[in-house]
Each structure stands twice: as C-alpha cells, then as structure tokens.
DRENTILUM-734904 format. One record per residue: residue in three letters; y negated, z, x negated of N, C-alpha, C in turn. Coordinates in steps of 0.001 Angstrom, whole numbers, plus 500000, padded with zeros to 6 digits. Atoms other than C-alpha are relative to their C-alpha. Layout:
residues N
alaYZXYZXYZX/...
This chain:
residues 387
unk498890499451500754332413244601546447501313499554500631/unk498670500294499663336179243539546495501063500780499990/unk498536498693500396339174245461546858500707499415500614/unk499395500845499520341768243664546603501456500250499248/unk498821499380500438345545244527546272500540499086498939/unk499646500733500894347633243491543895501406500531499812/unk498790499318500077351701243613543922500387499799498109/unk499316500185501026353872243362540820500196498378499745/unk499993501085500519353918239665540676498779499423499837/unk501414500720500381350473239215540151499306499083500944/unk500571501113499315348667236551540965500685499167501098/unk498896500857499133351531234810542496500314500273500890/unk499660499787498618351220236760545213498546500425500884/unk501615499712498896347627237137546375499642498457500659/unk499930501422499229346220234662548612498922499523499064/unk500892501351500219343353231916547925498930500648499948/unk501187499326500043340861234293548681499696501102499912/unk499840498724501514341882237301546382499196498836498492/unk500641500982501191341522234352543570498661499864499993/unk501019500833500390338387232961544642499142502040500066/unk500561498805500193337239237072544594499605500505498847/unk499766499445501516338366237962541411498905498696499327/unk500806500854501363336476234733539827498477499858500319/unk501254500049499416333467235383541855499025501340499176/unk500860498596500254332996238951540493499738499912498590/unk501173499358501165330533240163537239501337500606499400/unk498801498889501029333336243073536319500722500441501276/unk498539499555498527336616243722538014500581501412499010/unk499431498367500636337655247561537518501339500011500393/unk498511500117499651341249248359537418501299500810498409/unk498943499868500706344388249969535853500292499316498734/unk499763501049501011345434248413532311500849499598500639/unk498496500949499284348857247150534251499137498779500746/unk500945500441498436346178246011537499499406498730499079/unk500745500949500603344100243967534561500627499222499419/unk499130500963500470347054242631532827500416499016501284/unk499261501077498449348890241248536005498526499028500879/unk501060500977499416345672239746537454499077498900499032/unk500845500801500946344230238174533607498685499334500800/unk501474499963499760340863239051534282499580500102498870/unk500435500250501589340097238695530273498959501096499842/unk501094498482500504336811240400529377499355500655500699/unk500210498954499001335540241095532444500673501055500404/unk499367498638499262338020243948533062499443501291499596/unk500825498792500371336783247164532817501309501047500663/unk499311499065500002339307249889532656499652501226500689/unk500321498525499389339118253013534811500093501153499039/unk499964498503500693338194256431533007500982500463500677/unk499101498504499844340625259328532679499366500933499696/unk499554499627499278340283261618534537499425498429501281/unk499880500595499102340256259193537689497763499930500376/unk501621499224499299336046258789538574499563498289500529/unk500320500684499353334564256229541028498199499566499886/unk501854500251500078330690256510539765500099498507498816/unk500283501611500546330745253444537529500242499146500839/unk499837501373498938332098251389539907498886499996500874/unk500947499681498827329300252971542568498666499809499476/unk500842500355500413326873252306540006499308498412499539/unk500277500815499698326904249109540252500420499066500964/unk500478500451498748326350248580543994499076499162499671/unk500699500928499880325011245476545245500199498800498848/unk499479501435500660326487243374542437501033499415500182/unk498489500434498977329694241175542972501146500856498493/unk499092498800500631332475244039541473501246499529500980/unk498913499667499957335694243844542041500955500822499914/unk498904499226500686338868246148541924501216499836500116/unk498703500499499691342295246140541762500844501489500560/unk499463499096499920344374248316543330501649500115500403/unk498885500188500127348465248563544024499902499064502251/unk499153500351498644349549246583547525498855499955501123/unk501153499159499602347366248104550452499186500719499917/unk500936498997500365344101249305549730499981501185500725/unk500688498567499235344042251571552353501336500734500981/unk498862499350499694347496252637552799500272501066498836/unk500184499474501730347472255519549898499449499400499318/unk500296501080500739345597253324548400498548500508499466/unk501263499689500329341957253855546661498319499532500612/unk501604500375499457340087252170549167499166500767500995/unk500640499050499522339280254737551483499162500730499243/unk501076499040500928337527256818548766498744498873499994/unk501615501142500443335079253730547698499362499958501405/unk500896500628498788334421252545551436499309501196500512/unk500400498567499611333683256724552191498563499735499288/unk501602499490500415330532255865550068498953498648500225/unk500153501436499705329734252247551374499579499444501318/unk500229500582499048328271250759554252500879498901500182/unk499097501204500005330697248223556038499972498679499293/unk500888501324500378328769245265555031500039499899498683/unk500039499757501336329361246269551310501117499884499363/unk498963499938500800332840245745550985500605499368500431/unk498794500195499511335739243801551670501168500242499335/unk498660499646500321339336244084551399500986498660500716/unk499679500875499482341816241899550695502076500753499640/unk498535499433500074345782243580550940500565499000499718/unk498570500869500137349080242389549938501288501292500625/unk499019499244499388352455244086551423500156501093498434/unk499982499370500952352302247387549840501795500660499555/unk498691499461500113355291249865548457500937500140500757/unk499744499660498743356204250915551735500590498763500502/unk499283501525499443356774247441553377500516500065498803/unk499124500987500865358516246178550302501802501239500117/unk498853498662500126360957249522550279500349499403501392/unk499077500205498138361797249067554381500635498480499640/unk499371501760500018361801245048553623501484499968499115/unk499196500021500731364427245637551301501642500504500297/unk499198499219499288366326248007552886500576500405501473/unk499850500452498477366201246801556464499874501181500899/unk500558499082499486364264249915557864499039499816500684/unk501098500209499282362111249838560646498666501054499672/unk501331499447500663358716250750558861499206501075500984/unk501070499093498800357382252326562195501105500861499958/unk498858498185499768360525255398562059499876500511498708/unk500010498826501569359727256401558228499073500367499628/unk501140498862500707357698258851556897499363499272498974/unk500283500456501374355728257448554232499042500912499089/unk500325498610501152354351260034551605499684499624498835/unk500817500003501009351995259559548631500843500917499258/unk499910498812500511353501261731546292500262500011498401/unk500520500457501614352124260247543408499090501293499345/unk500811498658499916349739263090543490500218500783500672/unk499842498848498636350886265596545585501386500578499282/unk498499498907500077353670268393545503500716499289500577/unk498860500629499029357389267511546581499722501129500876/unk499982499008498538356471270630549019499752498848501034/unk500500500918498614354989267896551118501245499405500714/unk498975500282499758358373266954551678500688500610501633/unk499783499206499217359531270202553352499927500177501393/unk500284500010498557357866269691556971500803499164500493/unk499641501000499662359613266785557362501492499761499968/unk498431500604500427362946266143555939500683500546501191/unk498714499345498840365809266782558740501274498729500125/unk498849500912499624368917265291559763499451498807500671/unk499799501342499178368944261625560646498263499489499484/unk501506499929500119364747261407559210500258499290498812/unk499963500726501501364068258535556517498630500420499279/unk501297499755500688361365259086554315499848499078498593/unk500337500748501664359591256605551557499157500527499611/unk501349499167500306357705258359549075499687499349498310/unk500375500549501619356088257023546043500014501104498783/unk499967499044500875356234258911543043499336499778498655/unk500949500060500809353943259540539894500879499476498476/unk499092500859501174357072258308537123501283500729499885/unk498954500039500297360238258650535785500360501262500060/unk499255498100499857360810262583535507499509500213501448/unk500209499682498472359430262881539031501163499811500885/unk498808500595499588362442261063540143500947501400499460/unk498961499281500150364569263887538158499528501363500904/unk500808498658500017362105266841539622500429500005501282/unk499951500199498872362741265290542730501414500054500934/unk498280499778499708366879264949542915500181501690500026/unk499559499228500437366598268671541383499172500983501736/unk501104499596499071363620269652544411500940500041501638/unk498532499880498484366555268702547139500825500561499671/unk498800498939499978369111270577545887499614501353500211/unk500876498365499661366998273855545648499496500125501213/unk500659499266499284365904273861548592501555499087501597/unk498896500308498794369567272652550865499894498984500592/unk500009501894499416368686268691551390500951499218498415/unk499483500765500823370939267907548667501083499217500512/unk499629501096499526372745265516550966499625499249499960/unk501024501468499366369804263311551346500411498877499270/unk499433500963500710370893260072550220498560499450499192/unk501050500468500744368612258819547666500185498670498982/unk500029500976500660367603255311546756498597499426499407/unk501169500352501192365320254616543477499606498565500231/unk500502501587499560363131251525543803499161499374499105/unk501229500155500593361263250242541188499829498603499495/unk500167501407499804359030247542540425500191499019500182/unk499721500993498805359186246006543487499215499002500014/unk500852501310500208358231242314543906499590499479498955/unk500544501183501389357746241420540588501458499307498951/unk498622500479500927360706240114537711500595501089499694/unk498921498975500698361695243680536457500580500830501263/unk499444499287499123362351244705540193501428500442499716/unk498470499344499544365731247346540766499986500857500750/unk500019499360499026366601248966543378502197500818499368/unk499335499185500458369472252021542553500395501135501143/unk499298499170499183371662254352544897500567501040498604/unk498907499036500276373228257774543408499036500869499661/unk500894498099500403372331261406541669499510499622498301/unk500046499481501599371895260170537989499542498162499596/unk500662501179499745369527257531537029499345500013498305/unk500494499455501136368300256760533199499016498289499903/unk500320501213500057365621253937531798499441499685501199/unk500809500337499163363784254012535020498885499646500013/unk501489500587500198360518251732535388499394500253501124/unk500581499389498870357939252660537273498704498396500050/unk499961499091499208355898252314539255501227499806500948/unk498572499730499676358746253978540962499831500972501434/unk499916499055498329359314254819544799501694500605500796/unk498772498793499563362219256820546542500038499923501566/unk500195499835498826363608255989549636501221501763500640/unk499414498371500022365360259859551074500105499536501686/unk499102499987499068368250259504554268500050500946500328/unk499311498336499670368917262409555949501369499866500883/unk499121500298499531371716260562557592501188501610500195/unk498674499297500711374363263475555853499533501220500264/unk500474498544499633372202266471556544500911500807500905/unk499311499036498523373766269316558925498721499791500317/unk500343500191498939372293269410562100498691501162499753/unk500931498665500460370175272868560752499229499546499253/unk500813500330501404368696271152557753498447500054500797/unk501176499523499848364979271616557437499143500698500774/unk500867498983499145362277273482559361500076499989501362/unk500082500116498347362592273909563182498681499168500356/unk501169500418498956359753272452565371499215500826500644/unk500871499264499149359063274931567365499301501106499533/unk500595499139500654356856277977566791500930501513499782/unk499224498879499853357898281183565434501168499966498978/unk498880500040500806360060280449562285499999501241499148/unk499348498831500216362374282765560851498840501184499142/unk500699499662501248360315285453558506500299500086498920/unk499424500058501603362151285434555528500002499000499675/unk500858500784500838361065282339555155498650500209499032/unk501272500029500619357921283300554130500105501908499040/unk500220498883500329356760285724551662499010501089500285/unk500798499203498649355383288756552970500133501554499101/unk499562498849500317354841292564552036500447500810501297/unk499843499481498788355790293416555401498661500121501234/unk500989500177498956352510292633556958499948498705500583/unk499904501469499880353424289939558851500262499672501288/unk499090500494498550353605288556562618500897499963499744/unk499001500642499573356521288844563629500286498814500572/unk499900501086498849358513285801565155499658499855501136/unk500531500171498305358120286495568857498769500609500152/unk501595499698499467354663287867568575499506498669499758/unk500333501233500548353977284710566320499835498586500621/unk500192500976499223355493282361568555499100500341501720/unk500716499580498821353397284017571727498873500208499800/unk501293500540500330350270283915569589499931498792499533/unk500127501361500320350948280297568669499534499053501016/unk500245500898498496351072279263572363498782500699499990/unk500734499915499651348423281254572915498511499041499360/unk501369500597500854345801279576570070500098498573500279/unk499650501376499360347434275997571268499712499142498540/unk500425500471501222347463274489567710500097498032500348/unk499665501336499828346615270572567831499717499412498615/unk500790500759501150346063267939564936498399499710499985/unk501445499990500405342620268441563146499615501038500406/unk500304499200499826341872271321564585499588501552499262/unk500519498621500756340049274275562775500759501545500020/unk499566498141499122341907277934562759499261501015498694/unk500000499147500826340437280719561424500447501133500006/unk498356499085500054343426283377560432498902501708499510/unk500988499449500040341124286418560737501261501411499476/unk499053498896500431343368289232558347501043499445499358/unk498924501226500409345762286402556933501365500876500067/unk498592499410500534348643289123555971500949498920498992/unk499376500746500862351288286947554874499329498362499712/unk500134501877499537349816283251556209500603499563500898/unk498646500617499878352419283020558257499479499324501831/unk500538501349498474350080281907562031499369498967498855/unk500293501656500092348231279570559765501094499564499247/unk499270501348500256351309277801558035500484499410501036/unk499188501201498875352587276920561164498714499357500715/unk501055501161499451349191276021562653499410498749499004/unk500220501231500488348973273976560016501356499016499740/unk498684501128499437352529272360560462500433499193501267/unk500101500641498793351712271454563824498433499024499680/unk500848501449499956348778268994562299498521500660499690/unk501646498974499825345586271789562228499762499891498282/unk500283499448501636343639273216559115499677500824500240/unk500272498836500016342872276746558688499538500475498970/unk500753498785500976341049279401557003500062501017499719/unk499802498733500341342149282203555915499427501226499442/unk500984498923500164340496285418555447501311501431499826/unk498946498702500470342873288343553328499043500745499121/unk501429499270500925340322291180551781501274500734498985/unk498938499336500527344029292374549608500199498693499251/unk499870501311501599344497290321545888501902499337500568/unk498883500124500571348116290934545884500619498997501877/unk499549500379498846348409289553549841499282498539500101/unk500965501439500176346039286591549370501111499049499150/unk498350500718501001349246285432545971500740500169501332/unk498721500401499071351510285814548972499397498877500939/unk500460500830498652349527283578551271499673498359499054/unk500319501570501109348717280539548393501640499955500018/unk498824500562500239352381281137547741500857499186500829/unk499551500478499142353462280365551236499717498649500141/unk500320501366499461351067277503551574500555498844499302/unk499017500893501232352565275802548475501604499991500379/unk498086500224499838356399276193549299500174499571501759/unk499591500316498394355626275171553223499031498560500106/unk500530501088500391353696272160551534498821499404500826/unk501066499581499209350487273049553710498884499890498978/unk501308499319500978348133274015550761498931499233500123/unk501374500730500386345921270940550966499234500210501578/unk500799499689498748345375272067554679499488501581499932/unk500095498511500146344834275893553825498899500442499228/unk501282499251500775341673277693552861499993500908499923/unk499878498553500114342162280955551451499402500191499276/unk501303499149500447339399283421551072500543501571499985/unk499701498595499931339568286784549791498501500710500249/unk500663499656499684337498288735551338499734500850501437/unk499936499497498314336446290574554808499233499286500991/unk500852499906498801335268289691557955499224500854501121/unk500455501602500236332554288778559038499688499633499004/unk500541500879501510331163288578555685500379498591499375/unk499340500686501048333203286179554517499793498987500958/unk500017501276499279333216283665557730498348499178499922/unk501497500565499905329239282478556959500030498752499780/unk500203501369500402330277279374554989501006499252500541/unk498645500700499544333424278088556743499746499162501028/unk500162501276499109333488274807558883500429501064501384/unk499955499455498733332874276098562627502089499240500629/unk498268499968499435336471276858564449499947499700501011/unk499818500502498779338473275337567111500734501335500729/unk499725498694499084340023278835567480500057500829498712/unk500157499129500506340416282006566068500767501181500245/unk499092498865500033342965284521565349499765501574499392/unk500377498741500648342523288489564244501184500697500357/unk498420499190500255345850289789563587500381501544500185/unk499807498950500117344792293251562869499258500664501365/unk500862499498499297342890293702566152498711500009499853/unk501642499969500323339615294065564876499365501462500488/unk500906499165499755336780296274565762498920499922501050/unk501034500516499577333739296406567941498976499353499180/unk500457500653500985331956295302564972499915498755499686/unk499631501203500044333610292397564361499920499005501114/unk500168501560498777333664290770567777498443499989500066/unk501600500274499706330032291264568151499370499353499494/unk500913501139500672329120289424564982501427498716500295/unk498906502123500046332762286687565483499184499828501276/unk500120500806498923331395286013569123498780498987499808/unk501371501188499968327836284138568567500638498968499041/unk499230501143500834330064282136565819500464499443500909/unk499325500597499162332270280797568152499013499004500702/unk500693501131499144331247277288569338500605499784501893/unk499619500128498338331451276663573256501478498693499651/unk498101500887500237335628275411573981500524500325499243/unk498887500157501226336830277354570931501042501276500923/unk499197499228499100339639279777571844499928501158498777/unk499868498455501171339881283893570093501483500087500898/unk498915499679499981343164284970570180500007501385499190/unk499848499011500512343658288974569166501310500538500069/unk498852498602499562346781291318568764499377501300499990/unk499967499347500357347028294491568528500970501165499954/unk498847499079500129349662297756567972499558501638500542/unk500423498266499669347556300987568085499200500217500975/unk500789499668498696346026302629571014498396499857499617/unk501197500208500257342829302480569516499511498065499905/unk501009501312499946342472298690569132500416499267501274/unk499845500119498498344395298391572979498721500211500392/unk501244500106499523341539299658573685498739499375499802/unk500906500730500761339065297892571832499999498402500825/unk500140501075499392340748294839573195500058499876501701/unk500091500196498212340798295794577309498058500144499672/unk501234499968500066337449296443576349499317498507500209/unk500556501916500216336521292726575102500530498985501049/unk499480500633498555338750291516578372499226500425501037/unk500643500107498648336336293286580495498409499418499911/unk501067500498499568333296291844579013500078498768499790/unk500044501656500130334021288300577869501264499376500816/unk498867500331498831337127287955580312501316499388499129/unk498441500243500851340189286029579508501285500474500756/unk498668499695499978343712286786579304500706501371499090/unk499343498220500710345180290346578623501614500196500114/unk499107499828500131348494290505577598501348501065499243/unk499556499153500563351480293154576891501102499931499955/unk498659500319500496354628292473574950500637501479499705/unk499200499091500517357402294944574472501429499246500124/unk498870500163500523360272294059572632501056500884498911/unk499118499310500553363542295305571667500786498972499540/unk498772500602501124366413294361569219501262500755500169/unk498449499560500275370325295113569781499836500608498352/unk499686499806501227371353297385567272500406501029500251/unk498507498988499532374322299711566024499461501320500169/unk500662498400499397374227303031567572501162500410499939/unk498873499073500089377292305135566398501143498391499763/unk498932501268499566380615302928567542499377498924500678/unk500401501298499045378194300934569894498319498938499770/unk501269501035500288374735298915570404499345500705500829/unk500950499590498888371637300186571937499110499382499644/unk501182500320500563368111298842571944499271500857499302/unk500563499226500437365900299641569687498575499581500256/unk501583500780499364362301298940570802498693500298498575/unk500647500067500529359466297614568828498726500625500743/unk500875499463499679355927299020568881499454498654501425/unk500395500890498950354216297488572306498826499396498899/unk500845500779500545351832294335571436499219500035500801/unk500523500655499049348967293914573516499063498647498962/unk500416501535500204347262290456573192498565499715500743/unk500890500514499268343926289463574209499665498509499192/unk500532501064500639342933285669574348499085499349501319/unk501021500818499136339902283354575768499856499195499280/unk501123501620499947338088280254576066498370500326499996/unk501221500125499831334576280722575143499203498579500619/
C-alpha cells in the first residue's frame, strides 16, 4: 500500500517515485480534489461519507494507493491506516505539508509554532496555548471556520492575535491575507495566529492552581491552593493516567490534563458531571477527559489502570480497601480531606500503607469593621503515597 501526499499543485510536485506509485497501483482511494489533482481516471475510488478506512483495509495485500494532503503523518491519515498494518505493508511517500508551506511563507521557524489540526477539532484546543509572543498554525475545516474563528478570539480576550489567512498553498489559486474581515475564501484554508500584541496576562498561566472562576463549579470545587498542593502532590506528567475519584467540578483533572496527562473522572451527581464536560470543552481538554457518572469503586472496573489517583472527598474505609489492590505497583493515591471523620480515616491509611501526611491551614485577608483580619479556611489534611 501507498500513501502518498499530495500538495495543491499536483503532480508537479511529487517526486518520481509518487508517479511510478500511483501507476503501479489496482485502485488509488482519495478525496474528489486528491483524484482530480493527481488524474488517476477510473481507477480512483472516492472515500465514503462519513470518513471509513475498511475498503481500503479490505483490500490488503493488493497494490492500493491513497492520496492524502502534504504529510501523511503530520495530521495526516496515515497514522490511522499504518495503526492496522504491519511495517512491511506500507509505504509513504510525503511532500511539504500545510505547516511547512505556512512557516515557508512567512519566514517562521517551524520548530517555535504550535501546529494544530483543527480541521476536526474544537477552537477550545486553542485555549492551552495561545499567550503573548506564541505563534500558532492551525488548519481549519473551511471558510466559516475562519469567521468562527476571528469571532472565538475575541470572546475569549486574544482578540489581538494577529491573524493571517492562507489558502491554497502551493498550487495557482494560492493567497495568503492579513486583517479581521475576509470574503470569497478558498480552502483548503489554514490560519497562521501571533500573539506578538497580546498583554503580558493573555491566556492560561502554567503553573498549577488556576483561578476558580475559571471553571464552572457548584461550589464543590478544590480550591486553588489545595489544588495547586494536590497537583504537586499527584506529579502530573505527559501520558499519564489520573483517576479524579469524586470529580466535583473537574477542576484537578483539567489541569492534569493541561500539563500533557489523561484522566478519568468519576462524578455519581447528573447536574455536576454537565459542569465537568462543560469545563473539559471550554479548557479544550475533552478529547483527554473521561467522564463517568457514577460511584466508586463500582464504576473504576473498566477504566485503563492509573498512573495516580485522586479522591477529593476523602473517601471511606470501603473505598481504599477495594481502590488499593487496583493500584498498579509506582502509581501514586493522593487524598484530601475537611472533616474530622475522614482526618481520621486518612491518619489511619498513613499508618497502614505509609506515605506522606499532610496539614494545610489557610487564611484570607478580609474586611473586619474599618480594618482586615484573617479569616481562616476549614484545615485540609492530605494524605499521599507511592504504592
């Protein structure tokens, strides 16, 4: 099988041994644009709508072809095919995809910009990223995307970002377009986004522990400084498993999943579960977020084994007895808790599985008559280990 890119000028830009591919293969699958620009005549075979990869997989072991935009395997469709393919079953033959042609154009060093699919995807995906001085190229699914997308930065306070429209690049109808108001746009159509102009505040902090009114919440919700002191504690890395044991709002797993993780969420409350999809969608997380309604443990039986594990509400003796044999050797539990009853619960679980026992008390300035006094929050204690 072939997979073999294909820019906007067609033929005229694949090499010698894209050509001798395409005239080698039985049936070349592909886009109507993909089959026009390459005049593959009757052999072309058009991809079904909705999007499906079993015809092509059904005829394994014959010489097949496909076409796909630039780099197969930069956003591209070749990762899906080769996911069902032994090495030996496929090659690939690229051309400089969207991405290079957008930097090439625009004299951007390709290794400092974000590059973002978001042909399929939410502009949330945006959100983690955008900040002052941060370029970003992102492809986009057509012409109103481009307006969804000018309208997607203003709503949400990146309406500085400088934005330059790019479309069909490398071939004769290429244009490339600077400003806020754009009509008659051809696609396919990519978007390069400056943050040059941003304030210094623009987009999401880095560190753990962002504000809560970011997120929506009925008031069950880590706080910031517990949040960021159970964040360090669970140590969130890329790829890493969390399971958010009580979800409340979402608000440890969106950030463990903005630091690169995936998580699982576990909320046994309808109306708190809509707050926790809502978060993951507006903090442009969702495709890392698994939210289950339901309780624990019941509910953790089918979930990909964790790299750690959070329980917000404290838990029970109940619960640790059936979460501990879950837990794979090296994962980490992380607990809070508020009331004397699950303090105790958790010095308990510190004296038989050991660990780290920890006790936060925090206060907040605030007015008291003419003046300021503290006002102190309920004490936190914290238990966390390394199984």
């Amino acid at each position: 099988m072939s997979i073999i890119g294909l820019g906007e000028d067609g033929l005229a830009g694949v090499s010698g041994a894209s050509r001798a591919a395409l005239e080698h293969a039985e049936i070349v699958f592909g886009g109507p644009r993909h089959l026009e620009l390459a005049q593959v005549g009757a052999k072309g075979k058009a991809w079904k709508v909705p999007f499906d990869l079993a015809p092509l997989l059904a005829l394994r072991g014959r010489a097949v072809a496909m076409l796909v935009s630039g780099d197969p395997f930069w956003f591209g469709a070749g990762g899906s095919v080769a996911a069902h393919l032994s090495p030996d079953e496929w090659r690939s033959f690229p051309v400089a995809g969207t991405f290079s042609l957008v930097a090439g154009r625009l004299g951007w060093r390709l290794e400092d910009v974000i590059c973002l699919g978001l042909h399929a995807a939410p502009l949330t995906r945006l959100r983690p990223v955008l900040a002052r001085d941060v370029r970003v190229i992102c492809t986009l699914r057509d012409a109103s995307a481009v307006a969804e997308l000018h309208n997607w930065l203003r709503d949400n306070g990146l309406a500085a970002t400088r934005m330059t429209i790019c479309e069909a690049l490398g071939g004769p109808r290429e244009r490339i377009r600077e400003g806020s108001k754009w009509d008659d746009i051809t696609v396919p159509v990519a978007v390069a986004l400056d943050g040059a102009d941003l304030p210094r505040d623009a987009g999401l902090p880095r560190a753990s522990g962002l504000p809560d009114d970011l997120f929506a919440h009925d008031g069950q919700i880590t706080k910031r400084p517990v949040r960021a002191l159970t964040l360090s504690a669970l140590a969130p890395r890329p790829g890493l498993v969390l399971w958010d044991i009580g979800g409340g709002s979402g608000s440890v797993s969106v950030e463990w999943c903005l630091a690169g993780g995936r998580a699982c969420t576990i909320e046994a409350k309808p109306a708190r579960v809509a707050n926790i999809r809502a978060n993951a969608d507006a903090f442009g997380v969702a495709q890392r977020m698994q939210v289950v309604e339901g309780r624990a443990p019941e509910s953790l039986r089918d979930l990909p084994a964790p790299d750690a594990v959070f329980v917000g509400g404290g838990g029970d003796a109940a619960l640790y007895e059936a979460l501990w044999p879950l837990l794979p050797e090296g994962s980490r539990l992380v607990a809070n808790g508020v009331t004397l009853e699950t303090e105790a619960q958790l010095a308990a679980c510190h004296a038989r599985y050991g660990g780290h026992l920890l006790r936060a008390d925090l206060a907040e300035a605030t007015a008291l008559g003419g003046f300021r006094g503290w006002t102190a929050a309920r004490p936190v204690v914290q238990w966390s280990v390394v199984k």
